[in-house]
C-alpha positions as CSV (number, residue, x, y, z in Angstrom):
1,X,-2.8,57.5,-46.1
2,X,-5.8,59.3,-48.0
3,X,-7.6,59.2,-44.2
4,X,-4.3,60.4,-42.2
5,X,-4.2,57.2,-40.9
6,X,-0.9,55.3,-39.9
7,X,-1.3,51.4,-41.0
8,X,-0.1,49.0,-38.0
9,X,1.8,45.7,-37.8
10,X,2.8,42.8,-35.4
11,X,4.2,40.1,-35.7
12,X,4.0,39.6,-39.6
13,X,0.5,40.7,-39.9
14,X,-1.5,43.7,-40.1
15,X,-3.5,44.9,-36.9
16,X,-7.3,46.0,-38.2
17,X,-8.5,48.6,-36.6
18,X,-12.2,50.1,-37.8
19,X,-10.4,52.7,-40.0
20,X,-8.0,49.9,-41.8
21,X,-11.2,47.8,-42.0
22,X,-13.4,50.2,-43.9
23,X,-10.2,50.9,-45.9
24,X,-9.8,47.2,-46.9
25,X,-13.0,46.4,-47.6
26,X,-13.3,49.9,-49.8
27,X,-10.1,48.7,-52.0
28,X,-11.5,44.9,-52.0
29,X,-14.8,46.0,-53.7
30,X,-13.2,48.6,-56.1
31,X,-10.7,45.1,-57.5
32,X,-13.7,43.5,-57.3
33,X,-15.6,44.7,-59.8
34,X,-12.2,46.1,-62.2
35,X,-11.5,42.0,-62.4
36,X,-15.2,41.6,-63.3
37,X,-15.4,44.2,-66.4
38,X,-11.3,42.8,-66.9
39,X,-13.4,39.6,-67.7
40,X,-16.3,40.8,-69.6
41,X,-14.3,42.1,-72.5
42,X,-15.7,40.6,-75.5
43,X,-14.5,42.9,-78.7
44,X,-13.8,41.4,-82.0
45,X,-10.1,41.5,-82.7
46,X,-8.7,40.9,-79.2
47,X,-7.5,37.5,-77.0
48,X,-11.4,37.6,-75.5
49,X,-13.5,37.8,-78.4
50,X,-16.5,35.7,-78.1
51,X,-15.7,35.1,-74.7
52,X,-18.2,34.4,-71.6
53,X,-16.1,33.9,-68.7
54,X,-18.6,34.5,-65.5
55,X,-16.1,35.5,-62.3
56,X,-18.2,34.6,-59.1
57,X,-17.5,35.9,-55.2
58,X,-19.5,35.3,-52.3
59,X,-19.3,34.3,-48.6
60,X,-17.1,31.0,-49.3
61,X,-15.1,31.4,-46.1
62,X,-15.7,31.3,-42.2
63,X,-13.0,33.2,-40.4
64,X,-12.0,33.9,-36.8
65,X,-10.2,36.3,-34.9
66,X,-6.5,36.2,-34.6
67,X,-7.4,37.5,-31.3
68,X,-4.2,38.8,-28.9
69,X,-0.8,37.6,-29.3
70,X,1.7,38.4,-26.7
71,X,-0.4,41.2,-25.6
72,X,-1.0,42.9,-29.4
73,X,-5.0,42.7,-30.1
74,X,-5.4,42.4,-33.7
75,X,-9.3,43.7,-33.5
76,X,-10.7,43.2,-37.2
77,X,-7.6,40.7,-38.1
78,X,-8.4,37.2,-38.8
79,X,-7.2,33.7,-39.8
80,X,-9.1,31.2,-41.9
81,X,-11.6,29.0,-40.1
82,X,-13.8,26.9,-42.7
83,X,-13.8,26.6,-46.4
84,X,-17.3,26.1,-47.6
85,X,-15.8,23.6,-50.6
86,X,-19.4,22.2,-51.7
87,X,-20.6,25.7,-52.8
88,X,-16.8,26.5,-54.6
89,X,-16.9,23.3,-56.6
90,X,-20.6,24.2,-57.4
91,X,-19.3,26.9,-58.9
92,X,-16.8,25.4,-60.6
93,X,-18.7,23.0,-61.9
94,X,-20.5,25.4,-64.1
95,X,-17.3,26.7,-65.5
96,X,-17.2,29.6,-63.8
97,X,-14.1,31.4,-62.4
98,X,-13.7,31.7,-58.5
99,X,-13.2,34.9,-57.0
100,X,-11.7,35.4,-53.1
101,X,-11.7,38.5,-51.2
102,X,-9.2,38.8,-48.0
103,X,-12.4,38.6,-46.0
104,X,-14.4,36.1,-44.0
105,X,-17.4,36.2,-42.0
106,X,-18.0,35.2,-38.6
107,X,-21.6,33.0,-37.5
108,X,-22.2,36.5,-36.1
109,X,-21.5,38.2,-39.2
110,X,-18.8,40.3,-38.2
111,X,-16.3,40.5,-40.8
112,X,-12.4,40.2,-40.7
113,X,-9.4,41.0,-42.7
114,X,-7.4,38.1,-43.8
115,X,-4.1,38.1,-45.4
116,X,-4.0,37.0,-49.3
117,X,-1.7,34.1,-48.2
118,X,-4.0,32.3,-46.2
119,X,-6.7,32.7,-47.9
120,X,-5.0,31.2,-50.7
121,X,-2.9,28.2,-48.6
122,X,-6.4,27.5,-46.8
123,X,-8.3,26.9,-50.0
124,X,-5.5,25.1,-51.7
125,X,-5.4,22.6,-48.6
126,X,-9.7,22.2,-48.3
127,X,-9.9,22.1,-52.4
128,X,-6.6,19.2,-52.6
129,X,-5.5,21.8,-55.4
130,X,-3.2,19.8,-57.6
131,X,-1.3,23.5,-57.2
132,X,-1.1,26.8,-55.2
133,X,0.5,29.3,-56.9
134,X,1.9,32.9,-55.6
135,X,2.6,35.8,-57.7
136,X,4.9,37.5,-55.2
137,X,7.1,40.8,-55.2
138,X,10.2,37.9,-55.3
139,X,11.4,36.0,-58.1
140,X,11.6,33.2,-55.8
141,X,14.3,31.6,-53.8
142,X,18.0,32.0,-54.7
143,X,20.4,29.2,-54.0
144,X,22.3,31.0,-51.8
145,X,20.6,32.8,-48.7
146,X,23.3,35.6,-48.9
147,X,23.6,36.8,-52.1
148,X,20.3,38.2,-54.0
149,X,22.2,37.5,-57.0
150,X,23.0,34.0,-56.8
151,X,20.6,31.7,-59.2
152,X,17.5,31.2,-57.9
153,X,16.1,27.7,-57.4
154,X,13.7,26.2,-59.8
155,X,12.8,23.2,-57.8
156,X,12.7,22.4,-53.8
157,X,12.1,19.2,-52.5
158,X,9.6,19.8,-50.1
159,X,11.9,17.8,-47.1
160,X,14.7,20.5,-48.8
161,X,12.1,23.8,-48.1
162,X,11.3,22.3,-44.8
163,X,15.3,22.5,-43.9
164,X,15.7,26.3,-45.3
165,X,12.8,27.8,-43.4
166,X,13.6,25.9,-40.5
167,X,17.2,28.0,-40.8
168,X,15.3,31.1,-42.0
169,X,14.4,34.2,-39.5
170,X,10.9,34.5,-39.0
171,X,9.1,36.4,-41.5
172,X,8.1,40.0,-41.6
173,X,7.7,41.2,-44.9
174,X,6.4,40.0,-48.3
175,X,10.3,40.5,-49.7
176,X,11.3,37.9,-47.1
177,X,12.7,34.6,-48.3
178,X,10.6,32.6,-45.7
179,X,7.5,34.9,-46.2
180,X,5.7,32.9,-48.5
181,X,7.9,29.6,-48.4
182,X,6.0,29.0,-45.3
183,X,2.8,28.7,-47.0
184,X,4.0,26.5,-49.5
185,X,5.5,24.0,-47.2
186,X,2.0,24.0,-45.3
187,X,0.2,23.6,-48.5
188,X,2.5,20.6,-49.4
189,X,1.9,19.0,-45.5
190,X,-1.2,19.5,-46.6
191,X,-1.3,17.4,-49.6
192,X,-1.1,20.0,-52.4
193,X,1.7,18.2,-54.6
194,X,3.2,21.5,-55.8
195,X,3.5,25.1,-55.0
196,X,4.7,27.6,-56.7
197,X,6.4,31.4,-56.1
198,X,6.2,33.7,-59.4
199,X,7.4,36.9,-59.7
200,X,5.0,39.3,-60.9
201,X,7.4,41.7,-62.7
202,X,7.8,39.0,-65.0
203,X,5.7,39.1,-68.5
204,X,4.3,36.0,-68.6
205,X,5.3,34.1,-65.8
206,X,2.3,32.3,-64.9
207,X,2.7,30.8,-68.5
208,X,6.3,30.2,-68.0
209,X,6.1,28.1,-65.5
210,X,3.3,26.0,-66.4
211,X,3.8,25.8,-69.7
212,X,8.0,26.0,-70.5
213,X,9.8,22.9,-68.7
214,X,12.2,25.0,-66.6
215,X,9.6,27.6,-65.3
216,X,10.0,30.6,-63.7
217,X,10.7,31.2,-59.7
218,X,10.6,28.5,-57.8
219,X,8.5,25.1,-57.2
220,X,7.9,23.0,-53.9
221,X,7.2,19.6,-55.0
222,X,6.0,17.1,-52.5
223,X,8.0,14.4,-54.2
224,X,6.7,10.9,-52.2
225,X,10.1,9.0,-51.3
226,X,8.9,5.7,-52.2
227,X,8.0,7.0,-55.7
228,X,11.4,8.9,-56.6
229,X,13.7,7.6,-55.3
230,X,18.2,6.6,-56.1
231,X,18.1,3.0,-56.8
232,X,20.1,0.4,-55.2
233,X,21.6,-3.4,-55.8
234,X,18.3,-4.5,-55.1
235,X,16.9,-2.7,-58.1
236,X,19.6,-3.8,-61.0
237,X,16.9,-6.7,-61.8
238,X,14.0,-4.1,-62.2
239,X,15.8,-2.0,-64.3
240,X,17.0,-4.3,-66.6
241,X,13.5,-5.9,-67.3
242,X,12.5,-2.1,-67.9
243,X,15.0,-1.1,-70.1
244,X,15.6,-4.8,-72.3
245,X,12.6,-3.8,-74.8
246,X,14.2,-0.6,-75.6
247,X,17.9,-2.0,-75.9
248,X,15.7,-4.8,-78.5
249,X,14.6,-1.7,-80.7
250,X,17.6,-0.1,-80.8
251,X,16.3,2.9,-78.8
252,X,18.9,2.2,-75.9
253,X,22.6,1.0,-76.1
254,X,22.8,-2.3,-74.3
255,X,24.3,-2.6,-71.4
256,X,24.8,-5.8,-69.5
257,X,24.1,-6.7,-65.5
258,X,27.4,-6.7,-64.6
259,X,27.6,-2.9,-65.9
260,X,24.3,-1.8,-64.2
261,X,25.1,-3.8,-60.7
262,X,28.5,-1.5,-61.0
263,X,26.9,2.0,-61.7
264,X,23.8,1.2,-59.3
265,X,24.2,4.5,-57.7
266,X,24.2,6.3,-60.7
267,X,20.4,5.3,-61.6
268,X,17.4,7.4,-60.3
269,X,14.4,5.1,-60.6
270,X,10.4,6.0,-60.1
271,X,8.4,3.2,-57.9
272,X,4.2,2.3,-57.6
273,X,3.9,0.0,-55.5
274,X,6.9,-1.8,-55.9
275,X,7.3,-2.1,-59.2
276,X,9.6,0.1,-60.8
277,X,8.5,1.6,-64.2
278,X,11.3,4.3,-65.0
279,X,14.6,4.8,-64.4
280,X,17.6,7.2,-66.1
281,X,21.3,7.4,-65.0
282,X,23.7,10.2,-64.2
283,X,27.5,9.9,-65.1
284,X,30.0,12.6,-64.0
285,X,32.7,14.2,-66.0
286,X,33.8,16.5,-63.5
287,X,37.1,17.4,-65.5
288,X,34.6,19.0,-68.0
289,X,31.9,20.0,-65.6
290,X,29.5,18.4,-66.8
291,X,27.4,15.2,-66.5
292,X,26.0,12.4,-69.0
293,X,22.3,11.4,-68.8
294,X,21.7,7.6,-69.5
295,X,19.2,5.3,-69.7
296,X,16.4,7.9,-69.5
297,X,13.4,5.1,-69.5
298,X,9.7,5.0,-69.0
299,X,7.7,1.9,-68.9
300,X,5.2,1.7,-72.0
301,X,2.0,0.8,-69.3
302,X,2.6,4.1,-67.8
303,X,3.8,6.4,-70.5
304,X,2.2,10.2,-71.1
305,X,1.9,10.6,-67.5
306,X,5.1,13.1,-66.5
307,X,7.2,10.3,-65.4
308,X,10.1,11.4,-67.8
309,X,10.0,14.8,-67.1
310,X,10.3,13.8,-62.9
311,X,12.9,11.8,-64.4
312,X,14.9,14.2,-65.9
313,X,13.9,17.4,-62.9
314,X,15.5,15.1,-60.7
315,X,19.0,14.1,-62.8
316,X,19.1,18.1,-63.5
317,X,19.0,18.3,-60.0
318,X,21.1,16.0,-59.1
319,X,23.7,17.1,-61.4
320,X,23.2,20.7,-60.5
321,X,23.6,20.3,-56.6
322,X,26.7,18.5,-57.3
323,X,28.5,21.4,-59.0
324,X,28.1,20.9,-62.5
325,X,27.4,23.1,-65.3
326,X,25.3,21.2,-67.9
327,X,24.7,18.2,-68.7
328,X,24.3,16.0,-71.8
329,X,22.9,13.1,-73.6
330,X,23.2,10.9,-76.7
331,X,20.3,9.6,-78.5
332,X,18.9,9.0,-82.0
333,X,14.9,8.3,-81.6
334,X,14.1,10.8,-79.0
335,X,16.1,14.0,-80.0
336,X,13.2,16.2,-79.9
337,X,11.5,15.3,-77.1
338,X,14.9,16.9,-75.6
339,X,14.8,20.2,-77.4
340,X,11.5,20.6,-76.4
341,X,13.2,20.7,-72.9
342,X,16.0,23.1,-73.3
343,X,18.4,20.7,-75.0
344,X,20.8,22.4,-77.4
345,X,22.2,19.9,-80.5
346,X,25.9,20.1,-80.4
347,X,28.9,18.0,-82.7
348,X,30.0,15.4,-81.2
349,X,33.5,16.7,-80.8
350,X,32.0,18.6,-77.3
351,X,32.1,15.7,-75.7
352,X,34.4,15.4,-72.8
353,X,37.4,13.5,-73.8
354,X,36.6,10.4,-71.6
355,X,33.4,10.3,-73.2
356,X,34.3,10.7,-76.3
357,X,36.8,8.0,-76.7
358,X,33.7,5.6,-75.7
359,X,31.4,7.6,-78.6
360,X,30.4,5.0,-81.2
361,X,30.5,6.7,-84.3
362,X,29.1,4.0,-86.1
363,X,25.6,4.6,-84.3
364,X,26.0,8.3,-85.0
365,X,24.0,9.0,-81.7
366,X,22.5,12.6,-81.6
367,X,24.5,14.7,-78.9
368,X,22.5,17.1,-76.7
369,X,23.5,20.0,-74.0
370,X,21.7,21.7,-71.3
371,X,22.7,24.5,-69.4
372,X,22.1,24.3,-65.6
């Protein structure tokens, strides 16, 4: 606008024309060096005192022209085309911080304009990034298409995502639901295992989400079916070899085969390579719309390792997708690990009434709510 000059878009992207060009690469190099003096703040008294954090930027990507797409030349537009990894990990390596422009350089040297999101999906993809995360202009994607208001979803399967873009409009702008679910689907193909959509109006929400079990906006998980997974008849062996030690301790009410070959389908169960080493149990109370969560389980051999909180992201899942409000469980050697995961301690008079008349009061089991 400060040059009189009208931006132009097709298709999703922006076309690049010298003027845009010059005017990208002038706002690039301005961020550029404001997030180099943001990390060179070093006064006493303030969160980077004593600090050396060294940001590094260079020619890390090869790009290529978008080219013409039905008939629209995007000039100065590009796409991704090579991600020189070696050189970033270098970098990395010596515990510095990686910094990207939206620009890569031809063999030729010529340079294009890329967009933020495929800088970031391409890296993701080259690096294996354990995850890709967006700060976006969304708080991420809301359970129900039509209403902006509805709840939005913490957690998408990635075969879930794949079915909701696949239903979605193509996507125009940023504020689009499918805008930046598309990259996070890609980067899951890919094999990035998660990816993540933050809003930036949010205080804190990088922290939030990787630090506070339920996060913030929502999270594409490439969930592997043969690792998480609802159990079957086949399993009721498995699980009961998994869970006997804890039933010995008195960690875990005993329950006997006949029980767990009834309420199979109840059990979610996580599987390498074929041996089962957790499982955890969802019982409905639809009356009180809620849901019990039993049998929560890890092996000891694998323990430490997120397995109980896939556990539990799942039965929350579960239980949410199937209507309920909250759900519940009863223990008396783990109630912390629970609070530390939004359960609430409650009296055991909130129990449902079918519950409760099966509440042994003699074990004075711990009763703990979550809001879904």
């Amino acid at each position: 606008a400060a040059k009189g000059h009208t931006p132009q878009y097709s298709h999703g992207m922006r076309i690049t024309d010298s003027v845009a060009l010059d005017c990208a690469q002038e706002a690039a190099g301005q961020l550029r060096y404001e997030i180099e003096a943001a990390f060179s703040q070093g006064l006493p008294n303030t969160p980077m005192a004593g600090s050396t954090v060294r940001v590094i930027s260079g020619n890390f990507l090869t790009a290529r022209p978008v080219g013409l797409i039905d008939g629209v030349d995007f000039i100065h537009s590009g796409l991704v085309r090579k991600v020189d990894t070696v050189a970033i990990n270098q970098v990395l390596d010596m515990g510095a911080v990686v910094l990207l422009s939206p620009f890569g350089f031809s063999p030729t040297g010529e340079a294009f304009n890329l967009t933020m999101e495929n800088v970031a999906t391409s890296v993701a993809t080259s690096l294996q990034a354990d995850k890709l995360i967006f700060l976006t202009e969304i708080d991420g994607i809301h359970t129900d298409q039509n209403d902006a208001v509805s709840p939005v979803d913490t957690e998408l399967s990635l075969i879930d995502a794949e079915k909701l873009l696949a239903a979605l409009p193509d996507a125009k702008e940023p504020s689009d639901t499918a805008f930046y679910l598309q990259h996070c689907v890609k980067a899951c193909k890919s094999g990035v295992e998660r990816s993540h959509i933050l809003p930036y109006a949010v205080d804190g929400a990088l922290l939030l989400e990787i630090y506070v079990h339920d996060g913030i906006g929502t999270m594409v998980i490439d969930e592997k079916l043969e690792s998480l997974r609802e159990a079957t008849i086949d399993d009721v062996g498995s699980i009961l070899q998994l869970i006997e030690p804890f039933e010995r301790d008195g960690t875990l009410v005993k329950r006997d085969r006949t029980e767990i070959e009834r309420d199979a389908q109840y059990y979610t169960v996580i599987e390498h390579d074929g041996v089962i080493f957790g499982c955890a149990a969802l019982y409905y109370f639809p009356e009180a719309k809620t849901a019990e969560m039993a049998a929560l389980t890890v092996s000891p051999n694998v323990q430490n390792q997120g397995d109980g909180e896939r556990l539990l992201r799942r039965i929350e899942h579960r239980a949410k997708a199937a209507g309920f409000e909250s759900i519940f469980v009863l223990t008396t050697r783990t109630t912390h690990w629970f609070i530390k995961r939004g359960f609430v301690p409650v009296d055991a008079n909130w129990l449902p009434e079918a519950r409760k008349k099966k509440y042994n009061w003699d074990r004075k089991s711990q009763v703990l709510v979550k809001k879904l």
